[in-house]
KOLVEX-641533 format. One record per residue (C-alpha): residue number from 1; residue in one letter; x negated, y negated, z. Coordinates in steps of 0.2 Angstrom, whole numbers. Example, Ala and Ser with C-alpha at 12.3 -4.5 7.8 and 13.67 -1.06 7.14 Angstrom:
residues 2
<site n="1" res="A" px="-62" py="22" pz="39"/>
<site n="2" res="S" px="-68" py="5" pz="36"/>
This chain:
residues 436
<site n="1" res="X" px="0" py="0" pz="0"/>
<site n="2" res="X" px="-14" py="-10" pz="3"/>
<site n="3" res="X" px="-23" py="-12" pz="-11"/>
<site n="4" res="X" px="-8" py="-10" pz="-23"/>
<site n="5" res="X" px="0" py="-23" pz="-16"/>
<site n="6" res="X" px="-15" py="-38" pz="-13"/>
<site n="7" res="X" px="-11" py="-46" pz="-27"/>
<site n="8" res="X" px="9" py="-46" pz="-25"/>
<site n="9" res="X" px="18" py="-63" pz="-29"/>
<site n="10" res="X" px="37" py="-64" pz="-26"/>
<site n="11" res="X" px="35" py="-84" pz="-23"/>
<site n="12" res="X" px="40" py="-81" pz="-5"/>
<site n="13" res="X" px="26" py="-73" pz="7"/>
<site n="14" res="X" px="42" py="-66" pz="19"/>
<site n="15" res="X" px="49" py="-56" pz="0"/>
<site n="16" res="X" px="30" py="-50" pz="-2"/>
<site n="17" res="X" px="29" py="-44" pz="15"/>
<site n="18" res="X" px="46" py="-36" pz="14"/>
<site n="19" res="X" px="40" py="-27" pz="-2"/>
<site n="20" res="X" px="24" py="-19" pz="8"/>
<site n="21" res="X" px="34" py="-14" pz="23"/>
<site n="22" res="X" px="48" py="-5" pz="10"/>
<site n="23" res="X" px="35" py="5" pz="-2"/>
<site n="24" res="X" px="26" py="11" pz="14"/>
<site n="25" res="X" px="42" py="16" pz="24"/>
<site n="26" res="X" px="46" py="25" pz="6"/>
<site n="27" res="X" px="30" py="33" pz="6"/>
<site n="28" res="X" px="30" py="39" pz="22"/>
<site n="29" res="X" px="49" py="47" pz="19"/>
<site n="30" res="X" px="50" py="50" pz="-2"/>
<site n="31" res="X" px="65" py="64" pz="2"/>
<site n="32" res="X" px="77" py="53" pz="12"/>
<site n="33" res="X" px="88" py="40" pz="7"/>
<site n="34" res="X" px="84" py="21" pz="12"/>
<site n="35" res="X" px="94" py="21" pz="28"/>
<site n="36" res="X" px="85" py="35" pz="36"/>
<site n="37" res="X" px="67" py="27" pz="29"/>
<site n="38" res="X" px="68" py="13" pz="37"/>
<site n="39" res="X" px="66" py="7" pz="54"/>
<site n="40" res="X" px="82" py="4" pz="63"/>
<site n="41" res="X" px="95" py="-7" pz="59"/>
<site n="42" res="X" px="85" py="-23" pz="57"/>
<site n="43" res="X" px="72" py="-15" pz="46"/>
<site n="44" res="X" px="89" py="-7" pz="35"/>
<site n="45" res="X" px="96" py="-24" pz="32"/>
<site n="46" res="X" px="81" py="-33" pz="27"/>
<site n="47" res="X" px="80" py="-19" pz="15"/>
<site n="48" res="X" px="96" py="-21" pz="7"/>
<site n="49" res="X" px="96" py="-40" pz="8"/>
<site n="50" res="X" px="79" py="-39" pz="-2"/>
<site n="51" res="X" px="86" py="-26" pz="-13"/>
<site n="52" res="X" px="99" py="-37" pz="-17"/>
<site n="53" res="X" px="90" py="-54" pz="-21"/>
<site n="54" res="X" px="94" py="-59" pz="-40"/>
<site n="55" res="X" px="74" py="-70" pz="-37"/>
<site n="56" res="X" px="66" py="-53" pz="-35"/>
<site n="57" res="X" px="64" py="-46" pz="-49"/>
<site n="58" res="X" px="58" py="-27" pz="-56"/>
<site n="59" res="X" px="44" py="-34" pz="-65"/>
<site n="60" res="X" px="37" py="-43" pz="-51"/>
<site n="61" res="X" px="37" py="-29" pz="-38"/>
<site n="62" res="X" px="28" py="-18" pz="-53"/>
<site n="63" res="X" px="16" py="-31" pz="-57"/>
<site n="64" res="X" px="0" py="-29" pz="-44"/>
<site n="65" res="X" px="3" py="-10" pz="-48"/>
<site n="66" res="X" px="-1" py="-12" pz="-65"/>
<site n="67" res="X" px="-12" py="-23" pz="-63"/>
<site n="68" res="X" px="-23" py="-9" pz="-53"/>
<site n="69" res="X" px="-18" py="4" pz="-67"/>
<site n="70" res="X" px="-26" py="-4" pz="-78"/>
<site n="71" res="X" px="-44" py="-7" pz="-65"/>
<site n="72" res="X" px="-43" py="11" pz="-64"/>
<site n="73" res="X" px="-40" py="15" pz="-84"/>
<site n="74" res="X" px="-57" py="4" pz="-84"/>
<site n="75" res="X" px="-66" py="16" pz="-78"/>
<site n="76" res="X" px="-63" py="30" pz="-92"/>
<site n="77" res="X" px="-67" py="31" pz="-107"/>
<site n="78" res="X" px="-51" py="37" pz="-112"/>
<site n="79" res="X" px="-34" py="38" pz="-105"/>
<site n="80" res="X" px="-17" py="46" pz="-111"/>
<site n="81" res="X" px="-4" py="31" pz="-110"/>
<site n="82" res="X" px="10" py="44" pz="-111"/>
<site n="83" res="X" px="28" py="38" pz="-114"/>
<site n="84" res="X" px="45" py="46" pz="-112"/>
<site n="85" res="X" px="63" py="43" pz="-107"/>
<site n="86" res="X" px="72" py="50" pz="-93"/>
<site n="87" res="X" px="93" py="45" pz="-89"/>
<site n="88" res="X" px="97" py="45" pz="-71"/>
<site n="89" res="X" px="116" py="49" pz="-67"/>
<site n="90" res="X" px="125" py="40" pz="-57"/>
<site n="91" res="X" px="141" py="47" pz="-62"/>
<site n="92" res="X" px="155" py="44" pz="-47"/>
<site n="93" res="X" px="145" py="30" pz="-39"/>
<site n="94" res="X" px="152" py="12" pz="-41"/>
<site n="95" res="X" px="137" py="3" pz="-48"/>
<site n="96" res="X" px="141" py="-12" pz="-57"/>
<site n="97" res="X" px="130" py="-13" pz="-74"/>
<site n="98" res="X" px="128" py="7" pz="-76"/>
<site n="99" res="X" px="132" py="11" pz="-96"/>
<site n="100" res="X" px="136" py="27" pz="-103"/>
<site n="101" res="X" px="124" py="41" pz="-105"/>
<site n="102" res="X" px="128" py="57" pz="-117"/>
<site n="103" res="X" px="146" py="54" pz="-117"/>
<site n="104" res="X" px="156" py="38" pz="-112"/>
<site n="105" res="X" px="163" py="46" pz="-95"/>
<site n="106" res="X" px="144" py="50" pz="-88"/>
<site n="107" res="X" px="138" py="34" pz="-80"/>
<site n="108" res="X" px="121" py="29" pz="-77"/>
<site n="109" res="X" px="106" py="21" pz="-83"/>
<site n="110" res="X" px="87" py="25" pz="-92"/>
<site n="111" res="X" px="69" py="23" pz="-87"/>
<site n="112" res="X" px="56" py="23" pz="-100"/>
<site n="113" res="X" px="37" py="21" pz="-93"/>
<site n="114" res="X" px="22" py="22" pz="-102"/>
<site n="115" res="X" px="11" py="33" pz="-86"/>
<site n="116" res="X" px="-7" py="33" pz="-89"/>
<site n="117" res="X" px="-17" py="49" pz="-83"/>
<site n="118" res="X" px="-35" py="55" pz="-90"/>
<site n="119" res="X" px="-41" py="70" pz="-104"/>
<site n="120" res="X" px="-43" py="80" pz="-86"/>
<site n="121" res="X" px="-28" py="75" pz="-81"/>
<site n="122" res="X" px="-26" py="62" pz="-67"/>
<site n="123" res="X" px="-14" py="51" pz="-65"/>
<site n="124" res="X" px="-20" py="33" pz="-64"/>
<site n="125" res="X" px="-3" py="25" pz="-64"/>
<site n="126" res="X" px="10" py="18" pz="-72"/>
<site n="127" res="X" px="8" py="3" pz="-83"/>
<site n="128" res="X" px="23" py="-2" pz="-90"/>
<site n="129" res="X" px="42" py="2" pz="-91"/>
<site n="130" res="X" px="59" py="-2" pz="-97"/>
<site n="131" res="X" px="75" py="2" pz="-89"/>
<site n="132" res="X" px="92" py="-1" pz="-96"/>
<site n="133" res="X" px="109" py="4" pz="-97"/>
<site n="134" res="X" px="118" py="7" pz="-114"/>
<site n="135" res="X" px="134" py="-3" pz="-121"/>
<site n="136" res="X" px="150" py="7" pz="-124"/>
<site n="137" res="X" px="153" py="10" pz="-141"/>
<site n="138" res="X" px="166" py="-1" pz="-150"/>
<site n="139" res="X" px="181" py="1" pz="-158"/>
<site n="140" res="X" px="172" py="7" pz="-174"/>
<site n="141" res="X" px="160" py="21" pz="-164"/>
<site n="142" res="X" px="144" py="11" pz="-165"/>
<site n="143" res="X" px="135" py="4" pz="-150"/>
<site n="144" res="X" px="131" py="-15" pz="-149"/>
<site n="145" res="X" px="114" py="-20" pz="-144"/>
<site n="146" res="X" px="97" py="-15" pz="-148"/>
<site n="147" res="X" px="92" py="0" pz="-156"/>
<site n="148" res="X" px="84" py="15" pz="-144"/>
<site n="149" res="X" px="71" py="21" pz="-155"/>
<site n="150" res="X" px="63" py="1" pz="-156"/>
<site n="151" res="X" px="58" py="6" pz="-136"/>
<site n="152" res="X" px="43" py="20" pz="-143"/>
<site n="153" res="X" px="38" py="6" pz="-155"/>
<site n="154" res="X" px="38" py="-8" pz="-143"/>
<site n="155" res="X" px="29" py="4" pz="-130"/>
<site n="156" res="X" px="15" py="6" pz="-143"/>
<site n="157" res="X" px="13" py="-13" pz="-145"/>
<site n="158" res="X" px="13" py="-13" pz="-126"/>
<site n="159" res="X" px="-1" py="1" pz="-126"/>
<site n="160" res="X" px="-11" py="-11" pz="-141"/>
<site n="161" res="X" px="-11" py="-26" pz="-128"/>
<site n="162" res="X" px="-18" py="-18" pz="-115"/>
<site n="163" res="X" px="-33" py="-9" pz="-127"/>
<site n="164" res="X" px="-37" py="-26" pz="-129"/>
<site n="165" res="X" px="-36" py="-31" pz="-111"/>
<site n="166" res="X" px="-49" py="-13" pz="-107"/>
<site n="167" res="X" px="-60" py="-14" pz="-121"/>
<site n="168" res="X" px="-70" py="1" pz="-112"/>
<site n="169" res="X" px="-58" py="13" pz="-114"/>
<site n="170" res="X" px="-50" py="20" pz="-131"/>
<site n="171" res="X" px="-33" py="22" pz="-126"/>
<site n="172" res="X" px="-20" py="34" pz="-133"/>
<site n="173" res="X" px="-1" py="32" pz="-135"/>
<site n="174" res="X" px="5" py="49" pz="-132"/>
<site n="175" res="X" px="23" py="55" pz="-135"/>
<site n="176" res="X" px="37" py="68" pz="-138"/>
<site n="177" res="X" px="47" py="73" pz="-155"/>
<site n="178" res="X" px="58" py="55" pz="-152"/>
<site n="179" res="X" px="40" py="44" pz="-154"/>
<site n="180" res="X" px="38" py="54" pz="-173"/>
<site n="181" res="X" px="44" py="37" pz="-181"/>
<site n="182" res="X" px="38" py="32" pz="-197"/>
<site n="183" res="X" px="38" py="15" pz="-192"/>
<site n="184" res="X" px="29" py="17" pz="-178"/>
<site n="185" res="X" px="16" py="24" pz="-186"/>
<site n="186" res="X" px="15" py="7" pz="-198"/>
<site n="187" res="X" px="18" py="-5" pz="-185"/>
<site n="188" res="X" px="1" py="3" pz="-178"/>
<site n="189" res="X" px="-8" py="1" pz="-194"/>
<site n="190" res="X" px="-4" py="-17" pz="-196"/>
<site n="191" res="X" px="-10" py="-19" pz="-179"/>
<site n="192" res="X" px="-28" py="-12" pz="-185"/>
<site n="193" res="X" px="-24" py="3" pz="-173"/>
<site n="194" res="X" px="-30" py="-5" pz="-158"/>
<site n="195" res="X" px="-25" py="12" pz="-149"/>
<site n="196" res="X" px="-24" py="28" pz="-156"/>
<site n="197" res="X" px="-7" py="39" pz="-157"/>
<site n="198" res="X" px="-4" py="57" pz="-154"/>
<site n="199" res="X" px="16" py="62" pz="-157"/>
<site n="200" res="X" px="26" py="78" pz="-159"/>
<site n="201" res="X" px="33" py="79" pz="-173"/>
<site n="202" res="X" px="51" py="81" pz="-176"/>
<site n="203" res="X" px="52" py="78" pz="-196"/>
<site n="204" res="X" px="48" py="92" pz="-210"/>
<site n="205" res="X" px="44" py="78" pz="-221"/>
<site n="206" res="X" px="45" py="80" pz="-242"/>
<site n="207" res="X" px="26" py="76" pz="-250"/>
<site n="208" res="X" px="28" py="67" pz="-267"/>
<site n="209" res="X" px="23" py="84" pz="-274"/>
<site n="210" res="X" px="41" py="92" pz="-266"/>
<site n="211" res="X" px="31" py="103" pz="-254"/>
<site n="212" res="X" px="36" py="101" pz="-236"/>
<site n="213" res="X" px="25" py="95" pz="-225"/>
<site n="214" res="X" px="23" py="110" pz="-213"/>
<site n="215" res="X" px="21" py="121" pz="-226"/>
<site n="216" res="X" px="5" py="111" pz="-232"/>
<site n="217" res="X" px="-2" py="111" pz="-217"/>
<site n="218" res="X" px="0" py="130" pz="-215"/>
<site n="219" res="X" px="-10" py="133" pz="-233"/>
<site n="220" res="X" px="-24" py="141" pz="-230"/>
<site n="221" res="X" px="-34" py="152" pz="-217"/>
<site n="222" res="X" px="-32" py="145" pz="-197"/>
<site n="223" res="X" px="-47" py="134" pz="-192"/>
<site n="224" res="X" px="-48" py="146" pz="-178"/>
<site n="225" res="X" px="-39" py="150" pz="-162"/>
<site n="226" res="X" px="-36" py="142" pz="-143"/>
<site n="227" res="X" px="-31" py="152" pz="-128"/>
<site n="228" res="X" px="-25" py="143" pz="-112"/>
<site n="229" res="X" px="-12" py="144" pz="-98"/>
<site n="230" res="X" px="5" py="139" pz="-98"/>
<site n="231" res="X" px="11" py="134" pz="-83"/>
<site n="232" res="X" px="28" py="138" pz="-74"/>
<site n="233" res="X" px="40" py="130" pz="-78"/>
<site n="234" res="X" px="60" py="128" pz="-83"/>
<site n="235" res="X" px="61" py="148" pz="-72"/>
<site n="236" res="X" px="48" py="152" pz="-85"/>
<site n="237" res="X" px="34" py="162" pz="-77"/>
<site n="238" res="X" px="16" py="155" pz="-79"/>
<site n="239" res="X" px="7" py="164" pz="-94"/>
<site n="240" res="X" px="-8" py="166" pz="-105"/>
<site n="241" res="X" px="-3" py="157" pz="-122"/>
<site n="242" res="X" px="-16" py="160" pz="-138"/>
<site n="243" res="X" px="-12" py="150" pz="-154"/>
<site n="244" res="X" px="-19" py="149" pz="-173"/>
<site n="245" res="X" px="-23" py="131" pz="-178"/>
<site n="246" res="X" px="-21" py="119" pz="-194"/>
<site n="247" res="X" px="-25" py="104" pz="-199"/>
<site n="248" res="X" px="-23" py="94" pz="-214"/>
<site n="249" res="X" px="-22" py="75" pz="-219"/>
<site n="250" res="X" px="-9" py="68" pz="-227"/>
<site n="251" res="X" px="-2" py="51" pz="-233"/>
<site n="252" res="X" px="15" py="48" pz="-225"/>
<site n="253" res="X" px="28" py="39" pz="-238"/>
<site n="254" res="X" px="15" py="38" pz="-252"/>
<site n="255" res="X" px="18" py="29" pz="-266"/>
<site n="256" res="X" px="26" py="17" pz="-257"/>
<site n="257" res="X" px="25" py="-1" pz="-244"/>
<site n="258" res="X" px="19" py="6" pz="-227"/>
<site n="259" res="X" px="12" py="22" pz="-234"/>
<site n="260" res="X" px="2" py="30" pz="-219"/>
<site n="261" res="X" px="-13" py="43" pz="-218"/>
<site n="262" res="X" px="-10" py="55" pz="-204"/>
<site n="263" res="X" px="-17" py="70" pz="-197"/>
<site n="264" res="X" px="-4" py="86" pz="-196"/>
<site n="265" res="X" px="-8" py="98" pz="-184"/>
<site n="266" res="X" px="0" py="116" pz="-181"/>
<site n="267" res="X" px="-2" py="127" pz="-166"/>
<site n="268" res="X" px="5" py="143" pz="-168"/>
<site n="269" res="X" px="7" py="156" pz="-154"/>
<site n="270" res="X" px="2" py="176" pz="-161"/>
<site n="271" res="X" px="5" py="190" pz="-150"/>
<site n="272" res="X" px="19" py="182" pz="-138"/>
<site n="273" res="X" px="25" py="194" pz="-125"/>
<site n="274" res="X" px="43" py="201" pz="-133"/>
<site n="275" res="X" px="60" py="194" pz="-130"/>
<site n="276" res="X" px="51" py="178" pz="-126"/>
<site n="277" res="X" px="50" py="163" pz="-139"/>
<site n="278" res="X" px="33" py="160" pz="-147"/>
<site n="279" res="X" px="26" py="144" pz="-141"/>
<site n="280" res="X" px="23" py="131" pz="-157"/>
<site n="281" res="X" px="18" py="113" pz="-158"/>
<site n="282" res="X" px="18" py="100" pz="-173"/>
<site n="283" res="X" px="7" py="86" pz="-171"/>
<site n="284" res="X" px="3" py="69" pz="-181"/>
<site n="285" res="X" px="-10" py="59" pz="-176"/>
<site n="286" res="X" px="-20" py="46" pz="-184"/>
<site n="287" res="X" px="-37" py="52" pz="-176"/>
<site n="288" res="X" px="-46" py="63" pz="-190"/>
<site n="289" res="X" px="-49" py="81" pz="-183"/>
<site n="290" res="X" px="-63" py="87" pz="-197"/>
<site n="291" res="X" px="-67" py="100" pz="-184"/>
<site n="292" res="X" px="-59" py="114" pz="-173"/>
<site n="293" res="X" px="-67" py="106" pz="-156"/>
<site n="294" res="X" px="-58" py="91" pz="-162"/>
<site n="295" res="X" px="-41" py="100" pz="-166"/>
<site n="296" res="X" px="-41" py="108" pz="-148"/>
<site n="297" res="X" px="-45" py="91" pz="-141"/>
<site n="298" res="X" px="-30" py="85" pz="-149"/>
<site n="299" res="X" px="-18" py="100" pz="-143"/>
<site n="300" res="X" px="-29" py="96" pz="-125"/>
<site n="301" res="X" px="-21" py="78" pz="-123"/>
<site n="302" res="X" px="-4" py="83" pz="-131"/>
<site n="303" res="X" px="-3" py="96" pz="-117"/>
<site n="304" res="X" px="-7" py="83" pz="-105"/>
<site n="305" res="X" px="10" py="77" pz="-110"/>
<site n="306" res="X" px="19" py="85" pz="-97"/>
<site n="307" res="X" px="11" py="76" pz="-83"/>
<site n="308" res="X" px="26" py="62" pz="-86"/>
<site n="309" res="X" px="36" py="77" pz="-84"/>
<site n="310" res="X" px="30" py="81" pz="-68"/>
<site n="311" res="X" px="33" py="61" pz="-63"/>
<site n="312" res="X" px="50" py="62" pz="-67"/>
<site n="313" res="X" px="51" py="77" pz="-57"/>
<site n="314" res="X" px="46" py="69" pz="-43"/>
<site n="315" res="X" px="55" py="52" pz="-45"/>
<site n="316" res="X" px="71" py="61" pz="-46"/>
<site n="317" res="X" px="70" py="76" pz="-35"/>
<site n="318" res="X" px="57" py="71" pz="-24"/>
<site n="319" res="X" px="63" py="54" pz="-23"/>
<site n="320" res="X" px="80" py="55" pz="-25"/>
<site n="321" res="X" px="83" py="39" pz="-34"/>
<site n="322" res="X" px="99" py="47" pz="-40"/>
<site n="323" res="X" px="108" py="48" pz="-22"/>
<site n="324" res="X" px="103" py="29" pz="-20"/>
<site n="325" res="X" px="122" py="19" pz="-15"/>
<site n="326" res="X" px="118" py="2" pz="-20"/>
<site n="327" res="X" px="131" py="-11" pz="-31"/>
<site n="328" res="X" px="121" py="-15" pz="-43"/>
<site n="329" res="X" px="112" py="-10" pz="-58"/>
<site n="330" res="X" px="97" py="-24" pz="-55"/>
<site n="331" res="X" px="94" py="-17" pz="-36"/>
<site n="332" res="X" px="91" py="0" pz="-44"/>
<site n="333" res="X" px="80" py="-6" pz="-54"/>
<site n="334" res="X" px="72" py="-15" pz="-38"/>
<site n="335" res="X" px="72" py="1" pz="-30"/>
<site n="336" res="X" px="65" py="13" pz="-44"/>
<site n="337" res="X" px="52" py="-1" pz="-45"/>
<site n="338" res="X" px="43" py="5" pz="-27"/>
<site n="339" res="X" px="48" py="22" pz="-30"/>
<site n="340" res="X" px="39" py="24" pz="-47"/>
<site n="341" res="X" px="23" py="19" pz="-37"/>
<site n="342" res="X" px="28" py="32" pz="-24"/>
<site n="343" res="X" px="29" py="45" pz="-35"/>
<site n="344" res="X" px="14" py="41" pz="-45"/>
<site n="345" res="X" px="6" py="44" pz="-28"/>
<site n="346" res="X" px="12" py="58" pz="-24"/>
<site n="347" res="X" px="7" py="66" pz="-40"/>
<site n="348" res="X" px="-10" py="58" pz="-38"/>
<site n="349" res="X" px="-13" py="66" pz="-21"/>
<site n="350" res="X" px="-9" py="83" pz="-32"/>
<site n="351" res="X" px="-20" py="83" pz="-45"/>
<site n="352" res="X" px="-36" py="76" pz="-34"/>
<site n="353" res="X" px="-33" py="89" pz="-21"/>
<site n="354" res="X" px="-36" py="102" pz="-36"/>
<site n="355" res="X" px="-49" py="94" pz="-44"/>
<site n="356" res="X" px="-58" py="83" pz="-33"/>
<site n="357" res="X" px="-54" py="96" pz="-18"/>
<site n="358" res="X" px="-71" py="91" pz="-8"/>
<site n="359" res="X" px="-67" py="73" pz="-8"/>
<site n="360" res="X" px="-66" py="67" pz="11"/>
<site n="361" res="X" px="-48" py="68" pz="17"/>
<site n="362" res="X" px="-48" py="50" pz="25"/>
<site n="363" res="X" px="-50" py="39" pz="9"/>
<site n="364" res="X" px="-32" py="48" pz="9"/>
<site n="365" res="X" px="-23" py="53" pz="24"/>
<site n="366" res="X" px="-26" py="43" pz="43"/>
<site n="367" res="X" px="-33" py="52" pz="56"/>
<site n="368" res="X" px="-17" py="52" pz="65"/>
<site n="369" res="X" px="-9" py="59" pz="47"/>
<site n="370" res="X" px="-23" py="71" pz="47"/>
<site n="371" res="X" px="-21" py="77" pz="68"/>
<site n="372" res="X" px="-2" py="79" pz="63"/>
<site n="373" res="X" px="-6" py="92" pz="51"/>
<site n="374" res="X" px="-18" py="103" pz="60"/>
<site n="375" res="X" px="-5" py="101" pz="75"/>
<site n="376" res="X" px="11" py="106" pz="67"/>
<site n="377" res="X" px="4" py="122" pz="58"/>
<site n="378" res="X" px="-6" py="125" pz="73"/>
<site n="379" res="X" px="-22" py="127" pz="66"/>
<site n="380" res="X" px="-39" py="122" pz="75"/>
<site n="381" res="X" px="-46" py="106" pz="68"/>
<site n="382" res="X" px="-64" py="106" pz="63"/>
<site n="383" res="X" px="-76" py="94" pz="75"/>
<site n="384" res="X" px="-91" py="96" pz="67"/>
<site n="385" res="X" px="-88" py="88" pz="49"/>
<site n="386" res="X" px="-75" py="79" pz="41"/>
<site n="387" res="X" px="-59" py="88" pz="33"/>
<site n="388" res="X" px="-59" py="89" pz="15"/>
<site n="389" res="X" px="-45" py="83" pz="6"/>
<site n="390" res="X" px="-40" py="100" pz="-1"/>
<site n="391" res="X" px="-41" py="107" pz="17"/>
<site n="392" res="X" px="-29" py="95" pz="22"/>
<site n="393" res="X" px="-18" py="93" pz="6"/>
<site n="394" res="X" px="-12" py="112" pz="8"/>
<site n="395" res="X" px="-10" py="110" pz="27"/>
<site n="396" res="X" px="2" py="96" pz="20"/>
<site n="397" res="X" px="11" py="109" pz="8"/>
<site n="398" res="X" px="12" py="124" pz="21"/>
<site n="399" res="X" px="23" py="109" pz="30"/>
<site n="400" res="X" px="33" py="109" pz="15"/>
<site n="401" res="X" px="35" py="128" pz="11"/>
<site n="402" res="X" px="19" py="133" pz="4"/>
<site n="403" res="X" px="13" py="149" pz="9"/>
<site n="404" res="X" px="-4" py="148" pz="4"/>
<site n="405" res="X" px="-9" py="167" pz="-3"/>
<site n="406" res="X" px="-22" py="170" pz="-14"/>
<site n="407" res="X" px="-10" py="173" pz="-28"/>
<site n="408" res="X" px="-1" py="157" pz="-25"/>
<site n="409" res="X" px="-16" py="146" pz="-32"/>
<site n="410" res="X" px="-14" py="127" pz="-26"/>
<site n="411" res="X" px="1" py="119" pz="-18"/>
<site n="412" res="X" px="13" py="111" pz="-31"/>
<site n="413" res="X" px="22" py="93" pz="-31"/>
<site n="414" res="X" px="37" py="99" pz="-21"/>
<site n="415" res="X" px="29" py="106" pz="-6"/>
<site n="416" res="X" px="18" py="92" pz="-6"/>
<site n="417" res="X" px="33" py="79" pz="-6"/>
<site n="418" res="X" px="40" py="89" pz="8"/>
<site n="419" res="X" px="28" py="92" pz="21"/>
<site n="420" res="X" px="21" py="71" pz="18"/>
<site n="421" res="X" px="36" py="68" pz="26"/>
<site n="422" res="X" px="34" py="77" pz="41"/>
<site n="423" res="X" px="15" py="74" pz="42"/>
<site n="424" res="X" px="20" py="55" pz="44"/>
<site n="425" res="X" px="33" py="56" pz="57"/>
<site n="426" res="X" px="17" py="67" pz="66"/>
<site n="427" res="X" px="7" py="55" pz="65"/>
<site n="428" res="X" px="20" py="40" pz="70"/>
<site n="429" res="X" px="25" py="51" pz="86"/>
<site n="430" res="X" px="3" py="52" pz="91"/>
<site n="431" res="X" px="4" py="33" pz="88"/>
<site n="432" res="X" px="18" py="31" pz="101"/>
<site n="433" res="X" px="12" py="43" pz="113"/>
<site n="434" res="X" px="-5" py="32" pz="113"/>
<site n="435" res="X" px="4" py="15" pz="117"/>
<site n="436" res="X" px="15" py="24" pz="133"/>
């Protein structure tokens, strides 16, 4: 909280404050709603009178967040700027300013960020979002207002603004089969490509030969093979996955204004197990992949994809933004504000207790955090060396129904999510117990 918030400017220093004490109190409690996160009825209503301030807005909340995003995208030399959109139901609630969302009787509203992790996958943030609710449709069946698909485009200039504010990292827009957008793809070319793009693609697009496009790709011999693990997910048990890849450049719209050279990629799963479907992906891209290590690098950060997944996994279900009773659309959008920084952190504490699993567990946790967890799983704190951050993450998770057998491998979002929450109210009650 501190150092994501320093630079916070609401114009008042009693709204700045307010917005430290709330993302903490979030933090400390991601699973419960705001009432039981905050301190007492004082502490409530201040929450819900900030909440409800029309001079605070999303943005500004967001802004010192992404601020320290892009510090930390500083560092690498490059970072997956992955976008997607999620819709959050608020069906049954009365919200004033929700839209429709599949069908007119749903009610609810979107969130579109753009979540910034590296190759090796660790979340530095997020920086940049919309949110919005759609218009009903008219009369006539057509929605008013702006087009859906212009948010992927407008995400991509957003990603080319900042590759100009990092100039020491390459940074690359990542996205799902709704980013495969012709003009998209031009817009970037325009702009010089100040970031690369990496998108599924969802188009079998006609060549000015007649072939189609996946079927040029496909022509030929594989470039050779990539093996890896899928993880659980959607019930699906965790598997290994080997696929035969292609690769072939292409001009997109040729002949034509805005004609665009791409890179196709295809990975193609061979001997999936039976009665399950074969895993395959479509890429375009505008990197050049002359070479197979540049093909997997490519199906490598495409993978990565997911990590937005698991974002919005924690958002909604760890979070619980969806349960939220406030009146209005705009105090959600307050809300979600704290709570995407929330979940970012909690993501971020899961990926650097795998990978970084030495690092010392007080650049994360406070001593009293830390004493909570050896105290409520009953197990002997070590006196003479510092706890790692691995040690004390899946003490954490065990909290928050991780068993922690062999065959388990390391502790997932959910448990982690769970067992914070008890691990602060620990270490609130040792702080109490001091000042008796």
């Amino acid at each position: 909280m501190a150092e994501e918030f320093a630079e916070i400017d609401l114009g008042d220093v009693r709204l700045n404050k307010r917005a430290r004490v709330m993302v903490e109190a979030f933090a400390a409690k991601p699973t419960a709603n705001i009432p039981m996160a905050c301190d007492g009825w004082t502490d409530m209503t201040a929450a819900y009178r900030f909440l409800d301030n029309d001079e605070v807005t999303w943005e500004g909340i967001m802004a010192p967040h992404w601020a320290r995003t892009e510090l930390r995208m500083a560092a690498h030399p490059v970072v997956l700027c992955l976008q997607d959109t999620s819709e959050l139901d608020f069906n049954g609630q009365k919200v004033r300013g929700l839209g429709p969302l599949n069908y007119e009787a749903r009610r609810g509203m979107y969130v579109h960020p753009t979540y910034a992790v590296t190759p090796q996958r660790e979340p530095l943030g997020v920086c940049d979002a919309w949110m919005w609710a759609r218009e009903a449709q008219g009369a006539d069946g057509v929605r008013p207002g702006q087009k859906e698909s212009t948010r992927w485009i407008e995400g991509y200039e957003r990603v080319a603004e900042m590759a100009a504010r990092v100039p020491s990292s390459r940074l690359v827009y990542v996205a799902d089969r709704e980013g495969d957008i012709l003009a998209l793809m031009q817009r970037a070319k325009a702009l010089g490509t100040p970031a690369d793009w990496l998108v599924r693609a969802k188009h079998n697009r006609c060549l000015p030969d007649g072939e189609k496009l996946w079927d040029r790709t496909c022509t030929g011999e594989p470039l050779g093979q990539i093996v890896f693990t899928m993880p659980s997910r959607h019930g699906i048990k965790e598997r290994k996955v080997r696929q035969e890849l292609w690769a072939t450049s292409v001009e997109l719209n040729a002949g034509k204004p805005g004609a665009v050279t791409v890179t196709c990629i295809i990975a193609r799963e061979i001997d999936a197990p039976k009665g399950t479907k074969p895993v395959e992906w479509r890429l375009l891209t505008n990197r050049a992949a002359p070479s197979l290590e540049d093909v997997i690098e490519l199906i490598d950060w495409y993978r990565a994809r997911w990590d937005i997944e698991m974002f919005f996994n924690v958002l909604k279900n760890g979070c619980r933004v969806e349960s939220m009773q406030l009146g209005t659309i705009e105090g959600i959008q307050r809300a979600l504000a704290l709570y995407m920084i929330v979940s970012w952190r909690i993501a971020h504490l899961m990926r650097l207790g795998r990978t970084c699993p030495e690092l010392d567990a007080n650049l994360f946790f406070s001593p009293d955090e830390i004493h909570g967890a050896y105290l409520l799983t009953n197990t002997k704190q070590p006196q003479e060396r510092v706890p790692t951050l691995n040690e004390v993450l899946r003490l954490v998770a065990r909290l928050g129904g991780f068993i922690g057998r062999k065959s388990d491998g390391e502790p997932g979002l959910k448990t982690i999510w769970l067992g914070l929450q008890e691990v602060r109210v620990s270490a609130a009650t040792l702080a109490a117990l001091r000042e008796q």
